[in-house]
ChimeraX commands (.cxc) that place a marker at each C-alpha (Angstrom):
marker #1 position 0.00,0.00,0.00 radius 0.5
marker #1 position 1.11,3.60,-0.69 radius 0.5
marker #1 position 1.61,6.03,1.25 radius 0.5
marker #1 position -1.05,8.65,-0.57 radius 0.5
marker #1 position -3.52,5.14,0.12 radius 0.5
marker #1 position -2.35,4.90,3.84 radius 0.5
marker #1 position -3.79,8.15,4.44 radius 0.5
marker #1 position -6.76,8.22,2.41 radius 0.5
marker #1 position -7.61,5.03,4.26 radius 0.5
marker #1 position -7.18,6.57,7.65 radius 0.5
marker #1 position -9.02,9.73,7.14 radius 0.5
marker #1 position -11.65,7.76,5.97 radius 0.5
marker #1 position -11.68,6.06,9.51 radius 0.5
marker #1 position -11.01,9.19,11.31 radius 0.5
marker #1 position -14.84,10.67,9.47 radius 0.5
marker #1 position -16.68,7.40,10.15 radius 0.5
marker #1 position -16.20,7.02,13.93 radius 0.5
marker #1 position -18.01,9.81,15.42 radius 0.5
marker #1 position -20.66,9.17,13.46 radius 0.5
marker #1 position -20.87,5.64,15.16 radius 0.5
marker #1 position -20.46,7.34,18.44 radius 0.5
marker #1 position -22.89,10.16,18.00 radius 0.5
marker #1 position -25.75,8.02,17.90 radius 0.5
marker #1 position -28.33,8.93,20.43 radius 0.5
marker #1 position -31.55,6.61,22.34 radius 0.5
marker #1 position -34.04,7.96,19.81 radius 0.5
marker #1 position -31.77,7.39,16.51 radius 0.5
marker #1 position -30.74,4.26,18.56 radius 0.5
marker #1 position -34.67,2.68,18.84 radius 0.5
marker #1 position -35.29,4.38,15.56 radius 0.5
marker #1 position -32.50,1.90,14.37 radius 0.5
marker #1 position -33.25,-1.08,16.33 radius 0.5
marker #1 position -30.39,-0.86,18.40 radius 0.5
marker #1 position -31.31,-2.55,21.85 radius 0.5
marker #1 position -30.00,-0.49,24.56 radius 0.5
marker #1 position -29.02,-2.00,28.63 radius 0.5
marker #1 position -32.24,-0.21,30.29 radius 0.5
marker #1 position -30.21,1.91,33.35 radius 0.5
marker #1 position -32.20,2.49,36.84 radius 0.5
marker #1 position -33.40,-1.66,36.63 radius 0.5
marker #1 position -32.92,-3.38,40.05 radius 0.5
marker #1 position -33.35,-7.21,40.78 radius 0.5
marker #1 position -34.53,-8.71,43.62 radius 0.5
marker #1 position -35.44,-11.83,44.99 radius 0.5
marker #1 position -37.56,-12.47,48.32 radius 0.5
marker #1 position -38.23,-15.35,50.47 radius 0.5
marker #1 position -40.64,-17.11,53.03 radius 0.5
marker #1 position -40.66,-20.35,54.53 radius 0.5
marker #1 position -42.66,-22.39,57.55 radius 0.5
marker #1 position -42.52,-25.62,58.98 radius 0.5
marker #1 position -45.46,-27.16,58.42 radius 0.5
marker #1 position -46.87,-30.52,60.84 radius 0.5
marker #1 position -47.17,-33.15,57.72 radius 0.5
marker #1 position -50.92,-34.33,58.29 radius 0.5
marker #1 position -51.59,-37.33,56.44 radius 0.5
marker #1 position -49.71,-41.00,57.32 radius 0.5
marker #1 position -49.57,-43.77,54.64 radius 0.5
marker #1 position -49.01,-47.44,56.44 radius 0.5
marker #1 position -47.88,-50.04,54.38 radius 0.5
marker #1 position -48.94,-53.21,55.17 radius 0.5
marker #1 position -47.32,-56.73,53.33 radius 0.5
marker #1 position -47.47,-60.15,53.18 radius 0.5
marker #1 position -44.83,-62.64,52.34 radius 0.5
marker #1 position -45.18,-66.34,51.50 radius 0.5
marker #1 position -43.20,-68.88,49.32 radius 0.5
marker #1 position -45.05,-71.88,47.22 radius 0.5
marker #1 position -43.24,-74.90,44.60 radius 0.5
marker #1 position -44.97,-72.96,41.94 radius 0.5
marker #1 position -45.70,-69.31,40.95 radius 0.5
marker #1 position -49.81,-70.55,40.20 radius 0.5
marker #1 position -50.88,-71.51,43.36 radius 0.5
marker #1 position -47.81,-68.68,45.31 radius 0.5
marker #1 position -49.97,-66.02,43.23 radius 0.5
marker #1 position -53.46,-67.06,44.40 radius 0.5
marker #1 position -52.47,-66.99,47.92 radius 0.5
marker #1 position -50.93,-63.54,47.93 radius 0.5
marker #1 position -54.08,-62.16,45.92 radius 0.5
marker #1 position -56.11,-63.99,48.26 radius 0.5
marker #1 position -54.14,-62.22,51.46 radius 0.5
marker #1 position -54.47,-58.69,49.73 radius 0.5
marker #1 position -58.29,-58.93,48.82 radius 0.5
marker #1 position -59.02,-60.06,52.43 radius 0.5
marker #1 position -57.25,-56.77,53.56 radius 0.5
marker #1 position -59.12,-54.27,51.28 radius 0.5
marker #1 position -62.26,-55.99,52.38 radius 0.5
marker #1 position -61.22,-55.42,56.16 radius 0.5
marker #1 position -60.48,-51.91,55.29 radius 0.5
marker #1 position -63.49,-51.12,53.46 radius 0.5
marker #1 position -65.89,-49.18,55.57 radius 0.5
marker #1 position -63.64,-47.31,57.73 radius 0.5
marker #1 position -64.37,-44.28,58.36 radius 0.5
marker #1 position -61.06,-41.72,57.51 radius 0.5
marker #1 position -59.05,-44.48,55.67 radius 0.5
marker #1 position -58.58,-45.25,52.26 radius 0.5
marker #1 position -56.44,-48.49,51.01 radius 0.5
marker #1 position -54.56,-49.73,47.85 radius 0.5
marker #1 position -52.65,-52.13,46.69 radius 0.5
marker #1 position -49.10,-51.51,46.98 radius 0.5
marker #1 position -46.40,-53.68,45.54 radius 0.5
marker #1 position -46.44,-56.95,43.92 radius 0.5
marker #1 position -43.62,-59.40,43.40 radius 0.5
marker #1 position -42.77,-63.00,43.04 radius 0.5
marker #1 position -39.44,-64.48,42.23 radius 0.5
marker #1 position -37.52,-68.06,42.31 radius 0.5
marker #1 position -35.27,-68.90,45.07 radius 0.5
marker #1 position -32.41,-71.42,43.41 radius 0.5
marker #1 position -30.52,-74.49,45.12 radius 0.5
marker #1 position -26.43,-75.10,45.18 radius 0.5
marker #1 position -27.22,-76.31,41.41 radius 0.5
marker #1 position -28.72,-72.67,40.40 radius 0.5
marker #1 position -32.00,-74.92,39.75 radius 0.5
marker #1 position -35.42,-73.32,40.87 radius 0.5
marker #1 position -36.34,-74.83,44.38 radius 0.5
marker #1 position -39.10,-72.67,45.16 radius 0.5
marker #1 position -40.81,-69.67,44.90 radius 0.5
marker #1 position -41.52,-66.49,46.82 radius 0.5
marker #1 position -43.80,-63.70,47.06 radius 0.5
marker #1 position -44.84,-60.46,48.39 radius 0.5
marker #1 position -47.85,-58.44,48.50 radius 0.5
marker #1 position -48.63,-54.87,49.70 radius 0.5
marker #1 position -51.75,-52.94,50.96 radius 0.5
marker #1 position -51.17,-48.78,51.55 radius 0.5
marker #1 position -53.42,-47.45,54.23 radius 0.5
marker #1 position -53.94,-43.48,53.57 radius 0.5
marker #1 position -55.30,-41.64,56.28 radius 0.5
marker #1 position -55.42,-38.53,57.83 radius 0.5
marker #1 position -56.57,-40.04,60.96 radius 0.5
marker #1 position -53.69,-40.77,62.92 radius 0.5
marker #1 position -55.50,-42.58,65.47 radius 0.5
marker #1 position -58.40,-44.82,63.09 radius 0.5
marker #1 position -55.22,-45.95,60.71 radius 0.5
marker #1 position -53.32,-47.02,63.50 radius 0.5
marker #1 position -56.11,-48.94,65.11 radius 0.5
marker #1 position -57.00,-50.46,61.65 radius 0.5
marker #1 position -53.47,-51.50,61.08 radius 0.5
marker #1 position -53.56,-53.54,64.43 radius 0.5
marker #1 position -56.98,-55.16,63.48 radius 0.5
marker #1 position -55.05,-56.53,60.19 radius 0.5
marker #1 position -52.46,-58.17,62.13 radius 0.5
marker #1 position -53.88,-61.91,61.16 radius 0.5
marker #1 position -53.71,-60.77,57.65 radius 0.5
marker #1 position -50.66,-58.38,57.15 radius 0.5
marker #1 position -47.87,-57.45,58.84 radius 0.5
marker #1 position -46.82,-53.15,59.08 radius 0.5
marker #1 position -43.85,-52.90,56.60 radius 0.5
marker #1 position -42.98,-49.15,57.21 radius 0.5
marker #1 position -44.88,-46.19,57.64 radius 0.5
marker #1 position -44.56,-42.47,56.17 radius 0.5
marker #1 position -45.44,-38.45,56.40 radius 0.5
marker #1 position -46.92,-36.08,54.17 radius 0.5
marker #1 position -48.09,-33.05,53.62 radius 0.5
marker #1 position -51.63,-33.30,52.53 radius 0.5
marker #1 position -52.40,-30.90,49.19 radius 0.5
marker #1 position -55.07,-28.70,51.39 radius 0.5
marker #1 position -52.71,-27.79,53.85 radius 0.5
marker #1 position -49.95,-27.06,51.38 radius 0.5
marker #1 position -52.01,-24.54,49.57 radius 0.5
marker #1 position -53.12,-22.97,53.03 radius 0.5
marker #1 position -49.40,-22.12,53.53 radius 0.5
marker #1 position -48.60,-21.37,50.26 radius 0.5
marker #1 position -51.64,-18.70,50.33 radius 0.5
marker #1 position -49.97,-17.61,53.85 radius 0.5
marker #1 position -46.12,-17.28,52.77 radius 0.5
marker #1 position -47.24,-15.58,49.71 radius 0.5
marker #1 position -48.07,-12.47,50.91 radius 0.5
marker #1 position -45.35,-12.49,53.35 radius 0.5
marker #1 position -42.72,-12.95,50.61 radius 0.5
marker #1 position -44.45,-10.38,48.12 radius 0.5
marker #1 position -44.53,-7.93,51.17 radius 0.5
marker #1 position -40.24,-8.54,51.51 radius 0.5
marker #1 position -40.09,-7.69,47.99 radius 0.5
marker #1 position -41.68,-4.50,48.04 radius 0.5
marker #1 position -39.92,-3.42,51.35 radius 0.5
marker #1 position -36.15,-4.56,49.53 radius 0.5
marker #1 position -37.44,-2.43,46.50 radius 0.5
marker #1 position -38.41,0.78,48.32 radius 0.5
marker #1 position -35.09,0.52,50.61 radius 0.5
marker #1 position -33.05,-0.12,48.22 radius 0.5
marker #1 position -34.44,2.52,45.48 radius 0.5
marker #1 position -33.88,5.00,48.69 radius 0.5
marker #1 position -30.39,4.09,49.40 radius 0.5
marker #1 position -29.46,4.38,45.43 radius 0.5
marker #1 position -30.65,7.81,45.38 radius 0.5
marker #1 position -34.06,7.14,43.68 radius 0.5
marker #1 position -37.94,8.43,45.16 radius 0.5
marker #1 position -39.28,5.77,44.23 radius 0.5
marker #1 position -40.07,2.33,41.77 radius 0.5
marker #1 position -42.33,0.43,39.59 radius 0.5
marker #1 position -42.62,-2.99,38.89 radius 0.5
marker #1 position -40.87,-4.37,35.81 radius 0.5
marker #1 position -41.71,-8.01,36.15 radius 0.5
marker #1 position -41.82,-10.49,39.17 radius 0.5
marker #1 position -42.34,-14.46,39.74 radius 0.5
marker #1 position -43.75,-16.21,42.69 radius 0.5
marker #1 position -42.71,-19.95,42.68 radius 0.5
marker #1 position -43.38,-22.60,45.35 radius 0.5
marker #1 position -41.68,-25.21,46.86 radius 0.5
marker #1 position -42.03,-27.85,49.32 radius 0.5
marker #1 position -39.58,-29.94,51.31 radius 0.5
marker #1 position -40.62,-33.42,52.98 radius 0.5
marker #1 position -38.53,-34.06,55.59 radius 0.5
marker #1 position -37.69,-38.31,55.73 radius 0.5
marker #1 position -39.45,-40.31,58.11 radius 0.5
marker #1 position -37.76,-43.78,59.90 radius 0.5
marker #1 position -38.85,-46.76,59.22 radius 0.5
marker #1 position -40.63,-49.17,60.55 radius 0.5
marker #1 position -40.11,-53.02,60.12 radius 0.5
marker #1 position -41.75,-56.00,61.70 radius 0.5
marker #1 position -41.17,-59.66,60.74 radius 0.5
marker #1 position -43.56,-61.56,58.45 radius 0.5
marker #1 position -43.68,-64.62,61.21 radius 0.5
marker #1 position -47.23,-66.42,61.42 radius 0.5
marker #1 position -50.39,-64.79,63.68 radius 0.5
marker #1 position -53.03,-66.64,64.71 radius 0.5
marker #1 position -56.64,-65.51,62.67 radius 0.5
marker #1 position -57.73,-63.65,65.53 radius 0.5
marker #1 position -54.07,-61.90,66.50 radius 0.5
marker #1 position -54.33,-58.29,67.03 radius 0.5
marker #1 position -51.72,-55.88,67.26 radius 0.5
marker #1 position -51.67,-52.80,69.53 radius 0.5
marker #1 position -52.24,-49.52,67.82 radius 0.5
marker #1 position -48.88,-48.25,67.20 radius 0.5
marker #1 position -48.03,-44.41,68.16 radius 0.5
marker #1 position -48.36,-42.13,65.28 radius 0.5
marker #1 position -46.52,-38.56,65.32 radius 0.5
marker #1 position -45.64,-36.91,61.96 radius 0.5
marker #1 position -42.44,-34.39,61.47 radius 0.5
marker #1 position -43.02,-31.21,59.40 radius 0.5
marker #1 position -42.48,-30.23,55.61 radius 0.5
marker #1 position -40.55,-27.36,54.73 radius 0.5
marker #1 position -42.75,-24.82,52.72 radius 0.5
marker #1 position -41.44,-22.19,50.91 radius 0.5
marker #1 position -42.58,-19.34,48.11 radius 0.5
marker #1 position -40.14,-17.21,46.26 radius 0.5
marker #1 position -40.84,-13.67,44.69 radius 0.5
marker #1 position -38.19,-12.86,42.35 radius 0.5
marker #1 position -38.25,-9.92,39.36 radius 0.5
marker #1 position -37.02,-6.77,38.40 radius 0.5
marker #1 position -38.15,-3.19,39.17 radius 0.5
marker #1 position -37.30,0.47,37.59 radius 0.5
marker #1 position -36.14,3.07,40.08 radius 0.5
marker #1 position -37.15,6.62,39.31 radius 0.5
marker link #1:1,2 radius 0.2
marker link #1:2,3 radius 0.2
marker link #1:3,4 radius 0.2
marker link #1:4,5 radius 0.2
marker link #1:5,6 radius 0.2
marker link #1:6,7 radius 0.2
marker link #1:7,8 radius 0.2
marker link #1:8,9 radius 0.2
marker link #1:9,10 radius 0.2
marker link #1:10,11 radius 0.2
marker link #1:11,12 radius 0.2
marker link #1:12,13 radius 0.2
marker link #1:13,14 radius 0.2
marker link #1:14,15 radius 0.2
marker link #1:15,16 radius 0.2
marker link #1:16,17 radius 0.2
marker link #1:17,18 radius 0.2
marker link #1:18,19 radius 0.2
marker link #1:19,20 radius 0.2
marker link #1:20,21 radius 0.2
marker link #1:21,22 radius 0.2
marker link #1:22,23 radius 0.2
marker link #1:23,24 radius 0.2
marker link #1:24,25 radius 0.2
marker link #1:25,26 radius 0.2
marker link #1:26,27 radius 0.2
marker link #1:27,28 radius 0.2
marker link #1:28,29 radius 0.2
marker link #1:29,30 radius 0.2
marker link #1:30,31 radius 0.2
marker link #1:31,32 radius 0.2
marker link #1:32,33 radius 0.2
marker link #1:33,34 radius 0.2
marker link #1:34,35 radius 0.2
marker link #1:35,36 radius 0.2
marker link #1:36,37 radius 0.2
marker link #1:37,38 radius 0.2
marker link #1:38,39 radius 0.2
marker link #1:39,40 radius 0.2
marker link #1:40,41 radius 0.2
marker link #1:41,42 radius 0.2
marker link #1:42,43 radius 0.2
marker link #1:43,44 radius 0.2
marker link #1:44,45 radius 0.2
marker link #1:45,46 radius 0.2
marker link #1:46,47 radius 0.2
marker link #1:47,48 radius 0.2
marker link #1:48,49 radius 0.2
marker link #1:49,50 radius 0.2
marker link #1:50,51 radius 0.2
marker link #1:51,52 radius 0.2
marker link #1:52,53 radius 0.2
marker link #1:53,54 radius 0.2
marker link #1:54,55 radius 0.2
marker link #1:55,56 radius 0.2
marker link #1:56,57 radius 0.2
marker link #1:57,58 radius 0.2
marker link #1:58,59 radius 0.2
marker link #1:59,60 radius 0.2
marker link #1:60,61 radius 0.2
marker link #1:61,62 radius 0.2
marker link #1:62,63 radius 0.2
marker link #1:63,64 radius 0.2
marker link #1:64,65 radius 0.2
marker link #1:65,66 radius 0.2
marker link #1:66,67 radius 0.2
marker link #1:67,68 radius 0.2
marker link #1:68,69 radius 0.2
marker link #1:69,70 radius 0.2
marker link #1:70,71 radius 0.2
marker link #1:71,72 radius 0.2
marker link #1:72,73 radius 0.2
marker link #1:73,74 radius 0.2
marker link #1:74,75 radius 0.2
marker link #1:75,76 radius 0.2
marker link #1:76,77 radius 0.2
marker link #1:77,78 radius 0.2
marker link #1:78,79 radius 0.2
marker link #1:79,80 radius 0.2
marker link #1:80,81 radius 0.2
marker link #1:81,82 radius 0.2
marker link #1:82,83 radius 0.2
marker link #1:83,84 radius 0.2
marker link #1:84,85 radius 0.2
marker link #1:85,86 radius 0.2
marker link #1:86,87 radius 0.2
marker link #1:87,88 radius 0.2
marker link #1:88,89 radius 0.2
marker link #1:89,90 radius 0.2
marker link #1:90,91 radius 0.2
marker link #1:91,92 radius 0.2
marker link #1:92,93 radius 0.2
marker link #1:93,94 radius 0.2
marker link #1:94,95 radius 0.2
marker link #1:95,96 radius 0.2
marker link #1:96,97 radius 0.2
marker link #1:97,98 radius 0.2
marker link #1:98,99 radius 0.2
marker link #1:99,100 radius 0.2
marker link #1:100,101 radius 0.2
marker link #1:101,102 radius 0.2
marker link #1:102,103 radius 0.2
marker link #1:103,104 radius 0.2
marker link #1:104,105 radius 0.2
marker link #1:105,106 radius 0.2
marker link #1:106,107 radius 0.2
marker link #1:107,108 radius 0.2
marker link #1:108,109 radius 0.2
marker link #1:109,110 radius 0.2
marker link #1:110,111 radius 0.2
marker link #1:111,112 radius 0.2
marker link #1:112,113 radius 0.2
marker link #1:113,114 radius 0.2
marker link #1:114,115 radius 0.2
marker link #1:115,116 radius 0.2
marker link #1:116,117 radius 0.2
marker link #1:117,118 radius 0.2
marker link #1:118,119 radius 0.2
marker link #1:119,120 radius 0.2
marker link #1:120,121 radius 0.2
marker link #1:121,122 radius 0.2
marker link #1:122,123 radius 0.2
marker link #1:123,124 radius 0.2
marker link #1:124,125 radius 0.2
marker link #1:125,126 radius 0.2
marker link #1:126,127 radius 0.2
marker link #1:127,128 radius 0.2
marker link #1:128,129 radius 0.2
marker link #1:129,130 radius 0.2
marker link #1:130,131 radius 0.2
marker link #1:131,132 radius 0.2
marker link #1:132,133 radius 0.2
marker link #1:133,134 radius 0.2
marker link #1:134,135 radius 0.2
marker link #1:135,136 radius 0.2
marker link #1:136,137 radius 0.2
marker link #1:137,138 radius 0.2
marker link #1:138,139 radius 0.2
marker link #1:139,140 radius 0.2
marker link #1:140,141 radius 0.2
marker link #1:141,142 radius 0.2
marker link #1:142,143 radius 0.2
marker link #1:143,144 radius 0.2
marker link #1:144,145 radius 0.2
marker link #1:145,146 radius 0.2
marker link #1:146,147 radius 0.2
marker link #1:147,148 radius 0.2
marker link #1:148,149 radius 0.2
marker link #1:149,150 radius 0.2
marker link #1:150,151 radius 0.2
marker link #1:151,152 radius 0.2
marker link #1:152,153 radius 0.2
marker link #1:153,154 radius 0.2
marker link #1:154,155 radius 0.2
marker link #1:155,156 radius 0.2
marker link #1:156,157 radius 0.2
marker link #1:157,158 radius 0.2
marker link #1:158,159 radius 0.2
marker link #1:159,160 radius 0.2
marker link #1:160,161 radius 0.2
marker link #1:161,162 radius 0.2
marker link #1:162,163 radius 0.2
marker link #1:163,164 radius 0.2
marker link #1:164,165 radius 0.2
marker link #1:165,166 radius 0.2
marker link #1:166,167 radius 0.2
marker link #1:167,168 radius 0.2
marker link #1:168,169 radius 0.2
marker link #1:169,170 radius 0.2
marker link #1:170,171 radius 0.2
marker link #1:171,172 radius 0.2
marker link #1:172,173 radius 0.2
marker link #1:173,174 radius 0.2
marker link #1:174,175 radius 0.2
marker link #1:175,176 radius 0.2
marker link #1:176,177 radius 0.2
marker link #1:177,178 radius 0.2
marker link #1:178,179 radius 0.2
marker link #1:179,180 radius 0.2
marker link #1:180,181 radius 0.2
marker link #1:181,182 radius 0.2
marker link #1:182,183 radius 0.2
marker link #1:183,184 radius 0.2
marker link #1:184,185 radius 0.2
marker link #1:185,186 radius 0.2
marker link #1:186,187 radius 0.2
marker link #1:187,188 radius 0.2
marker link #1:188,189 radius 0.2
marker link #1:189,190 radius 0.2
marker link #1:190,191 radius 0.2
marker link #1:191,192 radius 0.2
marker link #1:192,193 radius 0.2
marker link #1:193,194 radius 0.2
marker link #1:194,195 radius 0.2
marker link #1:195,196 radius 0.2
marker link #1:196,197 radius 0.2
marker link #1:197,198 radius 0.2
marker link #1:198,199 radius 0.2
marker link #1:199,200 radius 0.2
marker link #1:200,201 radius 0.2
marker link #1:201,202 radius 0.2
marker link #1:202,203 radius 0.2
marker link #1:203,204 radius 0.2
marker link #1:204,205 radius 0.2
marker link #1:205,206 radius 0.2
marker link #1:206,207 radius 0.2
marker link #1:207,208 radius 0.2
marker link #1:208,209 radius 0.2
marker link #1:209,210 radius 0.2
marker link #1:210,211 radius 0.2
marker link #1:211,212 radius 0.2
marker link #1:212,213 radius 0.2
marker link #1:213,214 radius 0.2
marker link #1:214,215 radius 0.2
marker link #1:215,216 radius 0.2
marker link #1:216,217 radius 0.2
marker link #1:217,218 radius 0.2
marker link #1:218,219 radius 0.2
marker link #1:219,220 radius 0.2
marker link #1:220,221 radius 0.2
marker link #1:221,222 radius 0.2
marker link #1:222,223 radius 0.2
marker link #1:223,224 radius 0.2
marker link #1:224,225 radius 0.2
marker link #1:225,226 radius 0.2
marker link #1:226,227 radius 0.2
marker link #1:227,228 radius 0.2
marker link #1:228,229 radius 0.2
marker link #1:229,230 radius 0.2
marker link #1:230,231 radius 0.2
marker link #1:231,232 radius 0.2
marker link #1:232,233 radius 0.2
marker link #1:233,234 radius 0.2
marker link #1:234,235 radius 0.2
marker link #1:235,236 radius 0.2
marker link #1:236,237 radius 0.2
marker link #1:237,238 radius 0.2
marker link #1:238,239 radius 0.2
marker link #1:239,240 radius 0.2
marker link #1:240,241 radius 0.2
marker link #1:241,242 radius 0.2
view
């Protein structure tokens, strides 16, 4: 390149760039030119409870082995209907069946010596007291296999409804302190997003042998205390300080 080309090239630079640099927010929007919006502050507020979990599932199972899967299924079947027909009626509980499995226990020789089986039931209540009580009527049929807490979905909404307005009320107070401390009067909402969460804590459990009860064995009712779930609503969004 020439010199006499060297500079033309150069003072064609040096008229271009202020022109790039001159342009202003109007000629900018008028030009599609997406500019960083100044002033925007986000936030992000929180509320969370404990909440007693209200509603105990009890699982109740049945084990049994048989020389052939035929006659191993009937029996289990026959164990499960009997419970469902023993919990039909009461008042506060509901019951399904839970798990079902059968598999083949094997010799020295890996050949199939027999067969066993198990069989669930799920009592759902929110009765503390009438599903432990059933539970020990069902002793002759089923033995308890574990038991577990929940949060039922009424009382989930009830303090969802509740943290709600405490978390929207953070948000607002962050946004007016905050527009104070940068200098501004005051804010309006840009955009904001309330989510909810919930958090069930684990339960221990509870294991009893599958040994043989007479027809008329009943078991004690066992002592029933849930834990809590952790609720918790987030606010989050952006708001313009002015």
């Amino acid at each position: 390149m020439t010199k006499k080309a060297a500079r033309a090239l150069a003072l064609a630079i040096a008229c271009t760039a202020p022109v790039a640099l001159a342009l202003t927010p109007a000629l900018a929007r008028a030009q599609g030119v997406m500019q960083q919006p100044s002033g925007v502050l986000s936030l992000n507020a929180q509320a969370s409870a404990e909440v007693p979990q209200d509603v105990v599932d009890i699982t109740m199972f049945y084990e049994q082995e048989a020389n052939d899967p035929s006659s191993l299924t009937a029996t289990l079947n026959e164990r499960a209907d009997a419970a469902l027909q023993k919990a039909r009626g009461v008042s506060g509980v509901t019951a399904r069946t839970g798990s079902f499995a059968i598999f083949p226990s094997t010799d020295r020789d890996g050949r199939i010596s027999t067969w066993r089986g198990r069989t669930e039931v799920v009592l759902e209540s929110r009765d503390f007291a009438a599903a432990s009580k059933l539970a020990g009527q069902m002793a002759s049929i089923m033995q308890v296999g574990n038991v577990s807490f929940s949060l039922s979905p009424q009382a989930q909404r009830a303090a969802e409804q509740r943290l709600t307005g405490e978390a929207i009320k953070s948000f607002r107070e962050q946004a007016a302190s905050s527009s104070q401390a940068f200098g501004f009067s005051g804010y309006s909402i840009r955009e904001v997003n309330v989510n909810h969460s919930g958090n069930v804590m684990p339960r221990p459990v509870m294991m009893m042998s599958a040994r043989a009860m007479s027809p008329d064995a009943k078991m004690a009712p066992m002592s029933l205390e849930g834990g809590t779930s952790t609720v918790t609503v987030n606010v989050s969004g952006s708001v313009q300080m002015k």
